[in-house]
C-alpha positions as CSV (number, residue, x, y, z in Angstrom):
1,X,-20.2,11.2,23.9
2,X,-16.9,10.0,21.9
3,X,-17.6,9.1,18.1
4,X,-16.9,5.8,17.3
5,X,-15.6,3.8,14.2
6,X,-15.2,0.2,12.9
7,X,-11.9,-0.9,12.9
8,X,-10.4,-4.2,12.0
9,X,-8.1,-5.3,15.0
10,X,-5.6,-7.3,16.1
11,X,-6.8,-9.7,18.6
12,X,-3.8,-11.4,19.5
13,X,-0.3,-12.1,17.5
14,X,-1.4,-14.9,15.3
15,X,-2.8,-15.7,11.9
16,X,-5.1,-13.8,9.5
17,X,-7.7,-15.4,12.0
18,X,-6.9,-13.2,14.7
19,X,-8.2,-10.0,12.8
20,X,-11.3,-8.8,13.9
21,X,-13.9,-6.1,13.9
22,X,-14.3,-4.0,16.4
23,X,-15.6,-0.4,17.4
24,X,-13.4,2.4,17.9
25,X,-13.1,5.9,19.2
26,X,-12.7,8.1,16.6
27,X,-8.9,9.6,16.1
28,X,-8.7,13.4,16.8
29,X,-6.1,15.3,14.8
30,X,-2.5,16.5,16.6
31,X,-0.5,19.3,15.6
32,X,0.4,18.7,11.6
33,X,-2.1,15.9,11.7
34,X,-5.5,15.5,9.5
35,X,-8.2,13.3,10.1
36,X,-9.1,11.0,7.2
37,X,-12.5,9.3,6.3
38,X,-11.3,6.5,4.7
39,X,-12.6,5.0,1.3
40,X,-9.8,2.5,1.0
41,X,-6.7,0.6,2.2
42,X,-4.0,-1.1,1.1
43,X,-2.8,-4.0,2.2
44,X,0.8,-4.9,2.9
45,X,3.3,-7.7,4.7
46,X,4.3,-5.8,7.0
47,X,0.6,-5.1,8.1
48,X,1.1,-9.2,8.7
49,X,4.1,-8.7,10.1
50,X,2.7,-6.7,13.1
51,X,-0.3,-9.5,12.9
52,X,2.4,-12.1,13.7
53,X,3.7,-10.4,16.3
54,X,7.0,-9.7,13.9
55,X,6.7,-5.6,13.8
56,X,5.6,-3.9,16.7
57,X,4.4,0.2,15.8
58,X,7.0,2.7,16.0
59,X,5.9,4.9,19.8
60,X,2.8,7.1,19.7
61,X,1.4,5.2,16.8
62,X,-2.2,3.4,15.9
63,X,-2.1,-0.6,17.6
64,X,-4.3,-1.0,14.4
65,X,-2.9,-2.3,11.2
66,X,-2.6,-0.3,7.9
67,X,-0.2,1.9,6.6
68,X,-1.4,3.5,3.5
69,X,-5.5,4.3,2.9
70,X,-7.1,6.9,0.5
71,X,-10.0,8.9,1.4
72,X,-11.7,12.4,2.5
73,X,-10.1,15.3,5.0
74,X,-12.1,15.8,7.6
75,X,-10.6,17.1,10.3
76,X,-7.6,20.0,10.7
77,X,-5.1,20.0,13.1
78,X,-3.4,23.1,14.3
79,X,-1.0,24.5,11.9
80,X,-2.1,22.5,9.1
81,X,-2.5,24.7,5.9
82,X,-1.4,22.8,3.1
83,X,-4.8,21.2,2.7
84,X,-8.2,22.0,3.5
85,X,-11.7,20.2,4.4
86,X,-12.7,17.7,1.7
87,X,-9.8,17.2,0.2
88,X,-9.4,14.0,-1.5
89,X,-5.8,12.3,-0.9
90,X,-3.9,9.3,-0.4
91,X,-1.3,9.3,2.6
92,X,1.4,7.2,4.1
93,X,-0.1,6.3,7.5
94,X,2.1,5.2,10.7
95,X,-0.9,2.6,11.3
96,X,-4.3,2.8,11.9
97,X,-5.4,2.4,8.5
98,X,-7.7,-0.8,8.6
99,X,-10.7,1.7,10.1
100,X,-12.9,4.2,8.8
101,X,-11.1,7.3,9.9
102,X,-7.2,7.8,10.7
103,X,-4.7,10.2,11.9
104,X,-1.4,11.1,9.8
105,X,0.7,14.2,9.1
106,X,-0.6,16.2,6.6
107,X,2.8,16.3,5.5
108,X,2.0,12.7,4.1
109,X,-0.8,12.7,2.5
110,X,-0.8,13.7,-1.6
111,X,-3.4,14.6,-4.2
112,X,-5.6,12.5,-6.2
113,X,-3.1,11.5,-9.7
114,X,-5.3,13.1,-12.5
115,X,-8.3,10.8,-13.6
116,X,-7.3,8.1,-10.7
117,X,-10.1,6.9,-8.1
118,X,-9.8,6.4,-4.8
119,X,-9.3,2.5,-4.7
120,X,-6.3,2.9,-7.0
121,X,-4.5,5.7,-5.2
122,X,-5.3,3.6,-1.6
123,X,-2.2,1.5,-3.6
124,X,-0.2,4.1,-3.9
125,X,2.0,5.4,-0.8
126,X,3.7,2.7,0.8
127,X,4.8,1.4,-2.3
128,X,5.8,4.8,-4.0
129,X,7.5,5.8,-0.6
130,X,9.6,2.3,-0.9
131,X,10.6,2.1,-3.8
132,X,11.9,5.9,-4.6
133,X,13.2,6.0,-1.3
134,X,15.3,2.8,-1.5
135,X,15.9,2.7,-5.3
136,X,16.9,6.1,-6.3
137,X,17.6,7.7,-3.1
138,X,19.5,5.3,-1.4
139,X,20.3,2.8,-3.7
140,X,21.0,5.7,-6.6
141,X,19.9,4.0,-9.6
142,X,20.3,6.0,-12.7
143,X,19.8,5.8,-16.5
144,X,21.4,2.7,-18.3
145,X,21.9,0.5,-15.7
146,X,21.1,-3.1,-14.9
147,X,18.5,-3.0,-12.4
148,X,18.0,-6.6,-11.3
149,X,14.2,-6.4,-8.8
150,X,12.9,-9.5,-6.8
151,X,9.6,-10.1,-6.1
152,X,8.9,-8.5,-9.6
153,X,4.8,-9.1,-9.5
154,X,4.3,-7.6,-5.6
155,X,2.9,-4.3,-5.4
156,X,6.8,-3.3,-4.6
157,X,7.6,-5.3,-8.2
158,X,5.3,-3.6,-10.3
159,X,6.2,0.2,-9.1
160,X,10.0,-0.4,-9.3
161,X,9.5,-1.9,-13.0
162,X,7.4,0.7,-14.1
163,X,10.0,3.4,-12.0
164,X,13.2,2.0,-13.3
165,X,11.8,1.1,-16.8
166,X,10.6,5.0,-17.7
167,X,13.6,6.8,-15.9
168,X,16.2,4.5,-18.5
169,X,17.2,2.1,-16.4
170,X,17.6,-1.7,-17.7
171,X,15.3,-3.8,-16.1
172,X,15.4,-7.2,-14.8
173,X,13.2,-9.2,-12.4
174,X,12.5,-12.3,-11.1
175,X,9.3,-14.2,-10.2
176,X,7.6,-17.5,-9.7
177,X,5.2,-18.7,-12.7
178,X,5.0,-17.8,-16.4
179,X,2.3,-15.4,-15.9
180,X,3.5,-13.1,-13.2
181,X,6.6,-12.7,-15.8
182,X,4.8,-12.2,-18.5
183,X,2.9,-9.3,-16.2
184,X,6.3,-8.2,-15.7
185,X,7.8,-7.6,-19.2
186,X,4.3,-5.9,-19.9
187,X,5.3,-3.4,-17.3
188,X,8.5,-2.7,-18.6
189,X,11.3,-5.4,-17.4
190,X,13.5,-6.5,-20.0
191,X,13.8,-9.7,-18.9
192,X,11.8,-11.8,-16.3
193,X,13.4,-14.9,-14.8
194,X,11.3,-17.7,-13.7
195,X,13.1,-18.3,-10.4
196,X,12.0,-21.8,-10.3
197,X,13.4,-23.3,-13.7
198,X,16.4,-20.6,-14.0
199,X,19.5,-19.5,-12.1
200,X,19.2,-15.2,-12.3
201,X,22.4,-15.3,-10.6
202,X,24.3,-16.8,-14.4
203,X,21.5,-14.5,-16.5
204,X,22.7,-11.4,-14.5
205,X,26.3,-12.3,-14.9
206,X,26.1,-12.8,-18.5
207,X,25.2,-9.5,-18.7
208,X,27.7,-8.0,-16.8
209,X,26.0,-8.0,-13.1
210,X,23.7,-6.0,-11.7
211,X,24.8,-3.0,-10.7
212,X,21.3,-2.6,-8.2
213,X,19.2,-5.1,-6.3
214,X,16.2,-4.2,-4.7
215,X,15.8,-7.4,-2.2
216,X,12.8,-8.5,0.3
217,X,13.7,-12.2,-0.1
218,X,16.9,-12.5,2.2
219,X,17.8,-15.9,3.2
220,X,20.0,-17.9,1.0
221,X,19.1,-14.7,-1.6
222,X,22.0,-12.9,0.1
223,X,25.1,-14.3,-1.1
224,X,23.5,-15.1,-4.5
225,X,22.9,-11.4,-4.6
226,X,26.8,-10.9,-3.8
227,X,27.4,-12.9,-6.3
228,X,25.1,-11.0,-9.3
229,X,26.1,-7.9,-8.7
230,X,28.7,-6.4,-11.3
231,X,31.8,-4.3,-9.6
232,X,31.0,-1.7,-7.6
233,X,27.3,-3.0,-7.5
234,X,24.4,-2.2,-4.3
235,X,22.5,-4.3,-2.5
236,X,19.1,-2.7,-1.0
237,X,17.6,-4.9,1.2
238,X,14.1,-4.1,2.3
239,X,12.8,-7.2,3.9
240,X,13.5,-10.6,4.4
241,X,10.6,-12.8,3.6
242,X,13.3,-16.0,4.1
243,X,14.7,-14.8,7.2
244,X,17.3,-12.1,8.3
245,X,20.8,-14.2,9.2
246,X,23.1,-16.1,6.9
247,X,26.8,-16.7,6.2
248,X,28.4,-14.3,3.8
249,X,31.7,-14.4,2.1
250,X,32.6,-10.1,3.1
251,X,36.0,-11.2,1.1
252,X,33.9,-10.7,-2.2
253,X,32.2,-7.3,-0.6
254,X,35.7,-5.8,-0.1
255,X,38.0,-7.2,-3.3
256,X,34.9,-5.9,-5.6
257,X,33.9,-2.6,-3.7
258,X,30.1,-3.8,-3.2
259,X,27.5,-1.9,-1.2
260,X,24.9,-3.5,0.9
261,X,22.4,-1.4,3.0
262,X,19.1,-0.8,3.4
263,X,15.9,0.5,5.6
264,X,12.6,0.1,6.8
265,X,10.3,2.7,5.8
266,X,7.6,2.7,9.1
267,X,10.5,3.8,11.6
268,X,12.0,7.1,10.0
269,X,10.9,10.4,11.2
270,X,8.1,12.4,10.6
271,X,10.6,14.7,9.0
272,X,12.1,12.2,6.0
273,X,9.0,11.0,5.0
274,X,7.5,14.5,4.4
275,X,10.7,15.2,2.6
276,X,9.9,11.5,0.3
277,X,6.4,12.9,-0.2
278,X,7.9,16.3,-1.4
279,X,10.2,14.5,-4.0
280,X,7.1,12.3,-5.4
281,X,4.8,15.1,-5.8
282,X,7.4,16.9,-8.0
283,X,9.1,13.8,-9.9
284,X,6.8,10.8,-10.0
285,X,3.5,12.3,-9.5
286,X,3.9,13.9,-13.0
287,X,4.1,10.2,-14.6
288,X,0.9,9.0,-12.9
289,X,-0.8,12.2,-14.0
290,X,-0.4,11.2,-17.4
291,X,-0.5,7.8,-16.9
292,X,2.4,6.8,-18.1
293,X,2.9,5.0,-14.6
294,X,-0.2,2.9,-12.6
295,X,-0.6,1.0,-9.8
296,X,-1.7,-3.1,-10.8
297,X,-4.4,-4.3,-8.9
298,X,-5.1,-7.3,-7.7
299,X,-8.3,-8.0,-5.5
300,X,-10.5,-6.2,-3.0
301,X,-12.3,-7.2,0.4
302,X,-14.6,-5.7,2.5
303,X,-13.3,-4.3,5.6
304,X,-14.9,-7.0,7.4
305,X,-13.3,-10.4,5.4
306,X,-9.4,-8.3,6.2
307,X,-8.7,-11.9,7.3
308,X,-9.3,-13.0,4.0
309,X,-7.2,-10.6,2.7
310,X,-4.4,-11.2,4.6
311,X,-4.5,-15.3,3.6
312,X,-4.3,-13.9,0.0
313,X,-1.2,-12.3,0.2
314,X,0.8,-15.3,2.1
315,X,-0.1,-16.9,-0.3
316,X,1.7,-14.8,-3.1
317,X,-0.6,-16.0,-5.6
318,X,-1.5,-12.4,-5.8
319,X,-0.2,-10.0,-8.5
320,X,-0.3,-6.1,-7.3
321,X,-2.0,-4.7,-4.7
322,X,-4.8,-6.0,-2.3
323,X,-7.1,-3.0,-1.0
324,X,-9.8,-3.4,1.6
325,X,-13.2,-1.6,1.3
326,X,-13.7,0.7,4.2
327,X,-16.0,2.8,3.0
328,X,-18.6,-0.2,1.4
């Protein structure tokens, strides 16, 4: 008889309404792949994304939502070595994750930070992944300069503060009520612009520019980014909350040598995230050891209110990361 599982599904592309419980086979492990019992999982947009019909999974992947969870190895596939039975981990999932067990590589997963529980770690891959893929790998920040992040309170926010801040980087990030600034500086930011009484674009510039964005806004954001960046400044773009297509000015690109790229983190091979995973477990894991980095938590639902979750986060009232209770 096949082992089943709850699992939060999607019913249809839709609201948070259209999420709803359901039972499950049980995921078997492939080649590379462990089987986790899940205690947690995080909660992200583009898990509403794919709800909304917006971000279908890449081929061969879950149909359920969630893309990072915490839990319990229970189950080897062949030619996995690197971790053992009971292991306790966090992992970057390619879906599945709103259940209580799911398949990923091995490759993926990484240990427990030192002193850290599960519910924590749960908020800690798809974030970490994002952020020191697209900041430091692609976007190349480095020590001393201006580091302008959007979105500063979002569980995206709050690692690339606390990232940028400890490796020497200057700090500067933008959000939407006194508060989640305030949150921000706390974390590290040197300066936190209340996007909704000032203009970053003139507090940038009268530092000299920003010589990286980090972007999930998009929309009219675009060519006010252009505009903030100093000379030879880079655009990351990661999402586009306010919609992919505008007019830009590529005159200003060219005459001041800018760089605008970008990614999606769910599509890249199996291959480059193990090789992400790889470079966290040697650089940043160190800092969450000794706690000199953390994830900021928000709120946590039961697996069976994931609805509720989701209407939390569009409502970006939230600061940090939103985790669901699987194991509860």
């Amino acid at each position: 008889m096949t082992k089943t599982m709850r699992a939060v599904e999607i019913s249809e592309p839709g609201g948070p309404e259209v999420l709803r419980l359901a039972d499950r086979p049980v995921p078997e492990p492939d080649h590379g792949q462990v089987v986790i019992k899940v205690a947690y999982a995080g909660v992200n947009r583009p898990d509403a994304l794919q709800r909304a019909g917006a971000y279908a999974p890449p081929p061969g992947a879950s149909d359920l939502p969630g893309l990072e969870a915490s839990g319990e190895v229970v189950a080897l596939g062949d030619g996995v070595t690197e971790l053992a039975l009971g292991d306790r981990v966090c992992a970057l999932l390619p879906g599945g994750g709103y259940a209580e067990y799911v398949a990923t590589p091995a490759a993926h997963c990484l240990p427990l930070p030192k002193g850290m529980g599960l519910k924590e770690a749960a908020c800690l891959p798809e974030t970490f992944f994002t952020v020191w893929s697209n900041v430091f790998l692609r976007g190349g920040l480095k020590a001393g300069e201006r580091f302008l992040v959007h979105g500063g309170s979002s569980g995206i926010g709050t690692t690339a503060i606390q990232l940028a801040s400890r490796l020497g980087a200057r700090v500067f990030t933008t959000a939407g009520s006194a508060e989640k600034c305030a949150k921000c500086l706390e974390l590290g930011a040197e300066r936190a612009i209340n996007y909704r009484e000032d203009n970053f674009v003139a507090v940038l510039r009268a530092e000299g520019g920003a010589d990286l964005i980090l972007d999930m806004v998009g929309g009219d954001y675009l060519p006010r980014n252009v505009k903030t960046l100093a000379d030879d400044g880079r655009l990351v773009q990661i999402a586009f909350l306010q919609g992919p297509k505008v007019e830009l000015n590529f005159a200003q690109v060219m005459m001041r040598r800018l760089t605008i790229t970008g990614s999606t983190l769910r599509p890249q091979s199996n291959l480059a995230k193990a090789r992400i995973a790889d470079a966290l477990r040697r650089d940043i894991w160190p800092m969450l050891d000794s706690g000199a980095v953390h994830p900021v938590m928000d709120s946590e639902f039961p697996l069976a209110e994931a609805a509720a979750a989701h209407a939390r986060m569009e409502t970006s009232d939230h600061i940090g990361k939103i985790v669901l209770n699987v194991a509860g």
